[in-house]
Structures are given as C-alpha cells and as structure tokens.
C-alpha positions as CSV (number, residue, x, y, z in Angstrom):
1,X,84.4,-37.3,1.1
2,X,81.0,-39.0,1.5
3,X,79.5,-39.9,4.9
4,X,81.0,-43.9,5.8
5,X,83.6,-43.7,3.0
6,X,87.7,-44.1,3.1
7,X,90.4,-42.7,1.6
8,X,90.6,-45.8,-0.8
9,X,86.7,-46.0,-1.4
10,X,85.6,-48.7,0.7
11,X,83.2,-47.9,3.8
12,X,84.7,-46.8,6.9
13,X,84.1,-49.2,9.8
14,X,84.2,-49.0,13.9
15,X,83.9,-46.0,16.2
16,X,86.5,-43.8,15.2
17,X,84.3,-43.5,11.8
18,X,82.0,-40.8,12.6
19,X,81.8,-37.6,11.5
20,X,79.7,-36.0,13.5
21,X,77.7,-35.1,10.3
22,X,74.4,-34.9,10.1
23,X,71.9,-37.7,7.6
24,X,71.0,-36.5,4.0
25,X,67.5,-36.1,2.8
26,X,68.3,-38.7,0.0
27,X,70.1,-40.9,2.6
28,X,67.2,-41.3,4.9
29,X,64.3,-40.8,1.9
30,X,66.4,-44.2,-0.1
31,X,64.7,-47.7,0.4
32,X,66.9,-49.9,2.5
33,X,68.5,-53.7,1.2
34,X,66.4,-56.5,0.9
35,X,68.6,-59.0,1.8
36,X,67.9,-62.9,2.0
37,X,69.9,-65.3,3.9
38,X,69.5,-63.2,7.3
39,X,69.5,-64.4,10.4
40,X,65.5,-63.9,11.0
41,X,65.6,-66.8,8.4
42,X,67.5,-69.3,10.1
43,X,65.4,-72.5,11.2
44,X,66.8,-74.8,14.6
45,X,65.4,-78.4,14.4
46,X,65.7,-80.5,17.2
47,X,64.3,-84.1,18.2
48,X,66.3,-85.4,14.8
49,X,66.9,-89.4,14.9
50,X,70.4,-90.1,14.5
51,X,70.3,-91.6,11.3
52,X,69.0,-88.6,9.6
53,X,71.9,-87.2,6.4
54,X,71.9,-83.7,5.5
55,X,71.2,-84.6,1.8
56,X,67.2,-85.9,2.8
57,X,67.0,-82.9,5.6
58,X,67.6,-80.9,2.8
59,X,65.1,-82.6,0.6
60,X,62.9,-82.2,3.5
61,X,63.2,-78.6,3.9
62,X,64.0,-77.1,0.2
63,X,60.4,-77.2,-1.4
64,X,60.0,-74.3,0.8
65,X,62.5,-72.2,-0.3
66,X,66.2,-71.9,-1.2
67,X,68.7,-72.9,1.5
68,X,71.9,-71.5,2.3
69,X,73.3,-73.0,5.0
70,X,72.6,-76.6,6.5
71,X,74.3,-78.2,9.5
72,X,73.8,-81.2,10.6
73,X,75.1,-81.6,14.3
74,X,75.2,-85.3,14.9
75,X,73.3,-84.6,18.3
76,X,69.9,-84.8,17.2
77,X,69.7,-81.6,16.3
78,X,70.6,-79.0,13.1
79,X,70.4,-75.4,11.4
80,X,69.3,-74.5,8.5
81,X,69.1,-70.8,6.5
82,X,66.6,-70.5,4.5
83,X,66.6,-67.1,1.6
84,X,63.3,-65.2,3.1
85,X,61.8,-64.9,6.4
86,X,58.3,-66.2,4.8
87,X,59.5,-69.2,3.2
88,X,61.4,-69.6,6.8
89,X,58.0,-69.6,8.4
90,X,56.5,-72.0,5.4
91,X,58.9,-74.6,6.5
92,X,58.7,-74.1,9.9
93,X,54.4,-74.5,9.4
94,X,55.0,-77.7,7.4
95,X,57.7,-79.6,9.3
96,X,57.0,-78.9,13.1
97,X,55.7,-81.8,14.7
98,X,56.3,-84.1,11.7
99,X,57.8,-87.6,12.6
100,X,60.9,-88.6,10.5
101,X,62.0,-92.3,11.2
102,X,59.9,-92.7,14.4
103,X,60.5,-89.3,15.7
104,X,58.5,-86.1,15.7
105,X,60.8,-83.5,15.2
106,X,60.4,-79.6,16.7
107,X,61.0,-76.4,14.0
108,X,61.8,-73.2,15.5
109,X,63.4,-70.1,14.6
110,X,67.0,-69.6,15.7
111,X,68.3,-67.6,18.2
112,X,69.6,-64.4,16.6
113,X,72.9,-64.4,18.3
114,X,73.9,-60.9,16.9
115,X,70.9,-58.9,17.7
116,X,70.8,-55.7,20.2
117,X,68.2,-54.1,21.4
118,X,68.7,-50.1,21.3
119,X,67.2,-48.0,24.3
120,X,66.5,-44.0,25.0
121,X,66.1,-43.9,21.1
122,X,64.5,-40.0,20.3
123,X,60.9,-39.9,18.8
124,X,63.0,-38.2,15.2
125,X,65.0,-41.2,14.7
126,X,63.7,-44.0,11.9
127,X,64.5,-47.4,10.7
128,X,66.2,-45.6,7.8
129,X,68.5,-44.1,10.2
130,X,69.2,-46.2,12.9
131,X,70.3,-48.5,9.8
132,X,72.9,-46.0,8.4
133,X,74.9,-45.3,12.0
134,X,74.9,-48.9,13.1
135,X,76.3,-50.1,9.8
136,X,79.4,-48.1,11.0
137,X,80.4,-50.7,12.8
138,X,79.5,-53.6,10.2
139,X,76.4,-55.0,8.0
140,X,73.2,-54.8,9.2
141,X,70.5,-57.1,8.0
142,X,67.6,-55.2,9.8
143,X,67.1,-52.2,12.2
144,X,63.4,-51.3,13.8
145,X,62.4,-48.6,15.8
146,X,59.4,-50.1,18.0
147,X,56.4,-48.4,17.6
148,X,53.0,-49.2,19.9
149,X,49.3,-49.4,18.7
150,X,48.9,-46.0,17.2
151,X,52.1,-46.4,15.4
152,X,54.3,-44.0,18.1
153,X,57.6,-44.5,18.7
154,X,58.5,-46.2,21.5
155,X,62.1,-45.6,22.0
156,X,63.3,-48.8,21.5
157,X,64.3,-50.6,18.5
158,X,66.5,-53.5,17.7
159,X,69.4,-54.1,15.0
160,X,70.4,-57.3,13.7
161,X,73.8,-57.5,12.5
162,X,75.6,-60.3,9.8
163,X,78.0,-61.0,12.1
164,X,79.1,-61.3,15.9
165,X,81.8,-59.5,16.0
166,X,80.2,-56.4,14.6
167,X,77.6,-56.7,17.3
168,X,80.3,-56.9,20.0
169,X,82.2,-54.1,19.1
170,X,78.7,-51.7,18.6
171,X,77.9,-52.9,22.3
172,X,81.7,-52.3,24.2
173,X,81.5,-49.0,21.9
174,X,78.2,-47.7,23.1
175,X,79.0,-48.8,26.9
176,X,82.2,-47.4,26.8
177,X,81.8,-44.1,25.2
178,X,78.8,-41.3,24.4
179,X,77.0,-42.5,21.5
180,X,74.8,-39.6,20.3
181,X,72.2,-40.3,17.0
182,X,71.1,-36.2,17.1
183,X,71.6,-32.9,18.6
184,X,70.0,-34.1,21.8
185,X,72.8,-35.1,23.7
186,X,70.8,-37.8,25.0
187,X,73.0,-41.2,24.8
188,X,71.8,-44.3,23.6
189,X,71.8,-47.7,25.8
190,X,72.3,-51.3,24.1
191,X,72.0,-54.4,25.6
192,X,71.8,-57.6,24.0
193,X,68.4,-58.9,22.3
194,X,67.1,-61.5,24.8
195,X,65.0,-63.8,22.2
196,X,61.0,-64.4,23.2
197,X,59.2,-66.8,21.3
198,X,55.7,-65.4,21.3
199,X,54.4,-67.3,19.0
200,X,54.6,-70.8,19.7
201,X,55.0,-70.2,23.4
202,X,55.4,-74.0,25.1
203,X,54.2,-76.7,24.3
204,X,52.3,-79.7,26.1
205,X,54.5,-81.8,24.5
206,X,57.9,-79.6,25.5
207,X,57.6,-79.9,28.9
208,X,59.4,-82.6,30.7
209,X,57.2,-85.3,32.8
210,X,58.4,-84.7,36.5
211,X,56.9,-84.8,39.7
212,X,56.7,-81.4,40.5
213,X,54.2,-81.5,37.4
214,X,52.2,-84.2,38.6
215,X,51.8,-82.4,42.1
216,X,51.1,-79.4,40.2
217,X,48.3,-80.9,38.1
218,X,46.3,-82.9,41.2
219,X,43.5,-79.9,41.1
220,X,42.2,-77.9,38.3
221,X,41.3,-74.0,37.5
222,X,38.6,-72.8,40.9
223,X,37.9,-70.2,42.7
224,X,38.6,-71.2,46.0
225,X,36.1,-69.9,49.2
226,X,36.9,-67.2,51.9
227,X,38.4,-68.2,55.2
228,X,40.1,-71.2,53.5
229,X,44.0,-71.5,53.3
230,X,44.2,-70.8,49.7
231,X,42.1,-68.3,49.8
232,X,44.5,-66.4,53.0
233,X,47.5,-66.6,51.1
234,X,46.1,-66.1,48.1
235,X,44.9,-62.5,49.3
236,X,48.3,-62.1,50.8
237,X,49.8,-62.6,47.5
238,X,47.6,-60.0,45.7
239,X,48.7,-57.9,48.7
240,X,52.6,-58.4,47.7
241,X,51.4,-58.1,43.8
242,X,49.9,-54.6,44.2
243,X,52.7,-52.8,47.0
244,X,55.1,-54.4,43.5
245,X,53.1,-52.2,41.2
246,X,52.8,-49.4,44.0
247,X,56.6,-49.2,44.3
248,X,57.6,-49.2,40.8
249,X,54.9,-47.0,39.3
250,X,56.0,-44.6,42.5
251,X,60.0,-45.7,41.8
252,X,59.0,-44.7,38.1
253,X,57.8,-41.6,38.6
254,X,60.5,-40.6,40.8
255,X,62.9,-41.1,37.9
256,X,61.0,-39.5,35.4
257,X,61.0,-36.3,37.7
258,X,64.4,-36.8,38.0
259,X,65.0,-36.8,34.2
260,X,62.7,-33.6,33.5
261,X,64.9,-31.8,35.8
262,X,67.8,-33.2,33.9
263,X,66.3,-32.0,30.7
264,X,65.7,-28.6,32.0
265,X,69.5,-28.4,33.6
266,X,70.4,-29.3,29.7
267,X,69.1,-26.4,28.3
268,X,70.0,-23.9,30.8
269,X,73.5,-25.2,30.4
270,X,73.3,-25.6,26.5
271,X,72.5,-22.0,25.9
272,X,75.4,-20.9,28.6
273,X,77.6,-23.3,26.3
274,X,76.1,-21.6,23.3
275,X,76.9,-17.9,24.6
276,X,80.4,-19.0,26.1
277,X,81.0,-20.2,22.1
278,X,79.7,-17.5,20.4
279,X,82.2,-14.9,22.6
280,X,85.1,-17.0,21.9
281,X,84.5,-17.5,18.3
282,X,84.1,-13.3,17.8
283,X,87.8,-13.1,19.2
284,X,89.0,-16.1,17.1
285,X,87.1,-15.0,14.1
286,X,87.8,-11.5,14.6
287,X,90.1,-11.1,11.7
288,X,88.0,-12.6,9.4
289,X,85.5,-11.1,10.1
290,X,87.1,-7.6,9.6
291,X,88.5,-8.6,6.4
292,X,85.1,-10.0,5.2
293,X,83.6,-6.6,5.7
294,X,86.5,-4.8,3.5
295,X,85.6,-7.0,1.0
296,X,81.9,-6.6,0.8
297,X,82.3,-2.6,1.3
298,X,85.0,-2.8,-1.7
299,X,82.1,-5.3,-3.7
300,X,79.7,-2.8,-2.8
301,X,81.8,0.2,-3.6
302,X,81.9,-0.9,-7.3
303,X,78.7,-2.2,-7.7
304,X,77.8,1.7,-6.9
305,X,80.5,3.2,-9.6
306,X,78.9,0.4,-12.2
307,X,75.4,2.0,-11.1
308,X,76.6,5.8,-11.9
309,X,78.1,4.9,-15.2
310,X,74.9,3.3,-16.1
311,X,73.0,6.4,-15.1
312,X,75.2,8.7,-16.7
313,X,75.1,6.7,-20.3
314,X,71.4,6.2,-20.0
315,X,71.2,10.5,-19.5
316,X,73.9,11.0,-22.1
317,X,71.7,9.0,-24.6
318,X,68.3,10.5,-23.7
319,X,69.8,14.0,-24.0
320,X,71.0,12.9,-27.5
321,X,67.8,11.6,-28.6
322,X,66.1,15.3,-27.5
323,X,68.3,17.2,-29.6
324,X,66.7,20.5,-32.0
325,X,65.9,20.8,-35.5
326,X,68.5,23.1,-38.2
327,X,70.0,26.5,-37.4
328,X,68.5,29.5,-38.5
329,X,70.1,31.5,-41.6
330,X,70.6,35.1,-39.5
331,X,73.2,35.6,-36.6
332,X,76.5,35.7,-35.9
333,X,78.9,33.0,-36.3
334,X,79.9,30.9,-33.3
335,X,79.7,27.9,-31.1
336,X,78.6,25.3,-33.0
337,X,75.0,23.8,-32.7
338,X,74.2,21.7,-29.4
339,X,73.8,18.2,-30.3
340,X,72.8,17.4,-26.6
341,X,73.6,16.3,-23.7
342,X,73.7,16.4,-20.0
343,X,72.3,19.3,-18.1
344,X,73.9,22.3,-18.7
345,X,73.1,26.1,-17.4
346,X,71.8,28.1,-19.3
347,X,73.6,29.7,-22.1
348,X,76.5,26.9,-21.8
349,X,76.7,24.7,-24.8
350,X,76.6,20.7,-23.7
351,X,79.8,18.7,-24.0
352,X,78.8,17.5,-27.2
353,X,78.1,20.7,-29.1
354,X,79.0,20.9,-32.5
355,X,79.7,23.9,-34.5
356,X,78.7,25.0,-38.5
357,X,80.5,27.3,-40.5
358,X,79.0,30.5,-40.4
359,X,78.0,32.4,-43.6
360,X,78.2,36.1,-44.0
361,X,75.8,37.0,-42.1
362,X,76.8,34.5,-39.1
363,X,75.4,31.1,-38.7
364,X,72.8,30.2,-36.1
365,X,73.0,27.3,-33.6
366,X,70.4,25.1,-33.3
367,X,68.8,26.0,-30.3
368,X,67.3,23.3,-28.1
369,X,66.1,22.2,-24.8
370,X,69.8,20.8,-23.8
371,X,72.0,23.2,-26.0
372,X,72.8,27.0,-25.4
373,X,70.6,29.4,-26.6
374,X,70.1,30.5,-29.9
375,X,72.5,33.1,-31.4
376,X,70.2,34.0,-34.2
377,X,67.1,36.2,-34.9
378,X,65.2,37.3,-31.3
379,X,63.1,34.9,-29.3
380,X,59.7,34.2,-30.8
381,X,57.9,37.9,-29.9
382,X,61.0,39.2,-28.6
383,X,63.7,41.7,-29.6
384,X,66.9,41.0,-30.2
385,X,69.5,42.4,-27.5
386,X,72.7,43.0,-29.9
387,X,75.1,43.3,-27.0
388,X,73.7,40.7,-24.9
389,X,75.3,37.8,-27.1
390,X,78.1,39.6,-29.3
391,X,80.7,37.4,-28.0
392,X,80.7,34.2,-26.4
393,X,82.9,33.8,-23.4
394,X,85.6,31.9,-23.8
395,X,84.8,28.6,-21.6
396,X,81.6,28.5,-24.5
397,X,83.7,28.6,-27.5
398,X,84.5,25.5,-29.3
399,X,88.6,25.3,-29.9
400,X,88.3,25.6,-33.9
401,X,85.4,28.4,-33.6
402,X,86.3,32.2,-34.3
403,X,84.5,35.4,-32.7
404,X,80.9,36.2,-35.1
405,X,79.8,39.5,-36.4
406,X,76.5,41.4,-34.6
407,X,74.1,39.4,-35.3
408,X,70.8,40.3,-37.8
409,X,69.0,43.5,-36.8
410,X,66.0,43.0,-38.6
411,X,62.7,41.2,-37.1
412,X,63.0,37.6,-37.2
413,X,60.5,35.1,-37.7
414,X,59.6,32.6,-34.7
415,X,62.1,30.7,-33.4
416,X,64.6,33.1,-35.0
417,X,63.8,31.3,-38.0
418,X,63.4,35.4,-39.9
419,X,65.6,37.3,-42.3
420,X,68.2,39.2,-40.2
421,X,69.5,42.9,-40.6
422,X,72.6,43.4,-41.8
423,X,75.2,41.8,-39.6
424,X,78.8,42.2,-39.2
425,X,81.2,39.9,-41.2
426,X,81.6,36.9,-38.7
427,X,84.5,35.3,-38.7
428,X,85.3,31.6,-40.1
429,X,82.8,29.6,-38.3
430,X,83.6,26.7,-36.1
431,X,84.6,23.1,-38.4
432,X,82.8,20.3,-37.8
C-alpha cells in the first residue's frame, strides 16, 4: 500500500497514520503544489466607512487579482482572499492609505490563524519533507525549513495548514506523544506561529494620541552628559542589559552541555539497544535461519551437479572431435575401432568404441590418442609381440565381437598401416 493511502484509496489522515516508513527518492525529488487561495494571500482592511458594500470593495480590490473570498463585517473592517501571494501584495501596495468616502483605509496581511512553527527540526530534513509528514494530519498550503544567511538550516521551519482543525490536532499530537521525522530519535516541538509584521512595522499614523505619548515626545534623540540623572540610570540600565546577556549566553551554554551529553548517552544506549536486538532476533529467527541455509546448500548442491554435467559433455565432445583416421588391413579381428572418448588407460577401448568386421586376416582398429591400441601391424619401428595382444580380455570386448586370429607376422608399414604375415582365421568381427 503506498505511504498516506487507505484501504479505499483516499489519504490516510491523523496520528495513527504513520508508518514508520521512511520518504522515497521520487517523493522528496517531486515539485510540491502551487496552490492559490492560501492563507499567505488573505488581505485584512480596517478603517472602512460604514457605508462601504462588498460589491465596490470588490471593484476596489479585483484589478489586482482574482478574489476568492470577501467579507464584509459591518464594523469597519473586512477580509478578502486574493489567488497569489504577489497579487496579494499588489493590492495591499495600491490600497493602503487610500481614503474611501472620507476615510483612509489600512491594508494588511491577515493573521494566518493555522500556522505552527516547528522547532529541533535536523539539518537532513527539507521543505519537501516537512510537507509530506505534516499533511498527515490534513492540507498543507506551505511548509519552510528556516535557513540563515549562508543558506544553513536553522532548525526551525513553519507549516501553514488549510484549515484549523488540522492545525490543532498536529499541535495536541506532537505535545502529547513522540513525533520523530528521522532515525534521530530527536522529537520535534510545535508551538503556534506568533505573526510579526516586519514589513510595515507601525505606523505614525497607528498609534493612538495619549498622554503618555505627549510626555514621551517633550525631548528628542541626545546624548545626555556624565554625572547627570539620565546618564546614572542610564548606565545602570546597560548594567542590567549586559548581566541579561551574561546569564542567558552562560544559561545557554549550560543547556547545550547538557544536550551533548544527552547525545552521547543516546548512542551508548542505541548500540546497547542494537546488540540486545540483534541477540533476540538470532533466537527468534533461529529457524529460519537454519532452514535458509538448507536451501542455499541444496541450490548450491545442484548448481555443482549442473557444473559436472557440463564438464563431462564438453570432454565427451572434445574426445569425439580427436578421434583417428581408418584401420589398417593386417591384424586380428576384435574390439571395434575407438571413436573417442573420455580418458581411458591404456589398452582399454573408450565407452564409445565401435567395432568393424574383420576380414580373413583380422581387421585392425583405428588406433588413436583416446582409443585402445592398435591390434594391427607393429608400432612404427617396432616388432610385433604375437602373444602380447592375441586375445582381448573380456571387460575390452564389445558384446557382438568374437575372439581374432594371430595377428600378421610380416613387417608392417608405419602406423601398422603394412601388409601382414599370414594370420589366423579371426572370427566374425564385431557389427557395427
């Protein structure tokens, strides 16, 4: 079944959906949605007169871009959702600070009120796949991992969800329970995305005329001298402003000592944890295991017989193709002629010998390099030893073949290729 998919084919939603498996290539590698109507794209606009109708803030708003979503609170206020995030700031650019029917009316982005921001994130995790394990628990419109400067992860991110409720239950989840992106079993922190507007900051015109502002604003930017009362408690402040920095840079490294020794009590304990499961999965697996190695010594038993068949064939056929030329005309009757072989000893016919009918004065085998020896005139130079090869005993003797006469007792040619004496009457030779 594929990662995030049920039983009937729709995606699987909420914790209990994990699998514990880990992200494809082609998962992470794929481009992500490009989806318009987010809520990155959703404008607020406040300071409305109330006789402003949705129809003309409409008008106002859609040369910019398509809108989606447009409500009208009655309050002096609305919300509108336009397709892209650009043509959200086009809008915004245009409109803010315009006055409509005696009113200068303020344009700012909306509060994305299903937004978290996702701490202790690990340097290997990406967009891609911060996407793919929060969408577990409903649609995401974007997910970021932070990076600084230089482009290096900074173990933060944020994900933006379509709707509230999928943010809620992704934040009780993660609280409640060990949510783990990788092997590290390092758990991830969420909290909810506390909304900054660095941009436009404030405003002269957003801050309210009080008195507080009016003492405030008596005396301008100075440097004030020594020995005067500003200057005292000004010192004491930078005083209070540094022991601040001196505590938490000496607060922080106290806690990232405290999480290196973590970290090294992790892996000590991780490869006892790793030992403890290898023993008990030899025991478990024990069974298995012995049965897998019956079956590969079986595989491997056969592949050898296969291997000596081969061999033999592949010597049967070579000792075939080195067979000897035609039998001589003087010698006795006998074995057949070899017509090659395997190895045999010598003066043992092969397993494939054939014989020839022998003529009166005997018929010669074909001597050859694989076959018996020759049983007609002497070796090449050589005389002929009568007795030696009268009779060939009987494990030699093809079935069909009768006993041959003494062989020729005149001086053969080479190869016992020369007229014989006069030999015995050998008997019927063996059939083909």
């Amino acid at each position: 079944m594929h990662r995030g998919m049920s039983m009937g084919g729709g995606p699987q939603r909420g914790a209990g959906s994990f699998s514990g498996m880990a992200f494809t290539e082609s998962e992470l590698m794929g481009d992500l949605p490009k989806k318009k109507f987010t809520g990155r794209c959703r404008l607020f606009v406040g300071n409305l007169p109330n006789e402003v109708k949705e129809a003309e803030l409409k008008e106002l708003f859609s040369p910019h871009g398509d809108i989606a979503e447009c409500y009208l609170s009655g309050k002096g206020f609305a919300f509108l959702r336009m397709d892209t995030r650009a043509h959200a700031e086009s809008a915004k650019e245009a409109i803010d600070g315009r006055v409509i029917h005696g009113r200068q009316v303020r344009v700012r982005f909306a509060v994305h009120g299903a937004a978290l921001r996702v701490k202790e994130l690990s340097p290997t995790v990406s967009n891609e796949m911060l996407y793919h394990a929060f969408s577990h628990f409903g649609d995401v419109e974007r997910a970021v991992h932070i990076v600084d400067e230089k482009g290096r992860p900074t173990g933060e991110g944020i994900v933006e969800f379509e709707r509230k409720p999928s943010c809620n239950e992704a934040m009780q989840a993660i609280k409640e329970k060990v949510f783990l992106l990788t092997a590290s079993p390092k758990p991830l922190v969420v909290e909810l995305l506390e909304p900054r507007d660095e941009d436009d900051g404030l405003a002269e015109r957003m801050i309210p005329r009080t008195s507080q502002l009016i003492k405030e604003r008596e005396l301008g930017p100075r440097f004030p001298s020594q020995n005067t009362f500003e200057f005292v408690y000004g010192m004491k402040w930078k005083e209070l402003y540094a022991m601040e920095r001196q505590r938490k840079a000496q607060l922080d490294e106290e806690l990232k000592e405290a999480r290196r020794r973590l970290e090294s009590d992790m892996e000590l304990a991780y490869q006892d944890y790793q030992a403890q499961m290898l023993r008990e999965g030899q025991f478990k697996f024990l069974p298995y295991l012995i049965r897998n190695a019956k079956f590969h010594l079986q595989r491997r038993q056969q592949e050898l017989e296969r291997l000596e068949a081969a061999r033999r064939e592949r010597l049967n056929m070579r000792a075939a193709a080195g067979a000897g030329g035609p039998p001589g005309p003087g010698g006795p009757g006998g074995p057949g002629m070899g017509m090659g072989g395997p190895m045999q000893p010598f003066g043992q016919p092969g397993p494939f010998a054939q014989s020839v009918p022998g003529g009166p004065m005997g018929g010669a085998p074909m001597g050859g390099p694989m076959g018996g020896p020759p049983m007609g005139g002497p070796p090449m130079g050589g005389h002929y030893q009568p007795q030696q090869y009268q009779q060939a005993p009987p494990n030699q003797m093809q079935p069909q073949g009768g006993p041959g006469g003494p062989g020729g007792m005149g001086p053969g040619g080479p190869a016992g290729m020369g007229p014989g004496g006069p030999g015995g009457q050998g008997g019927p030779g063996g059939g083909a």
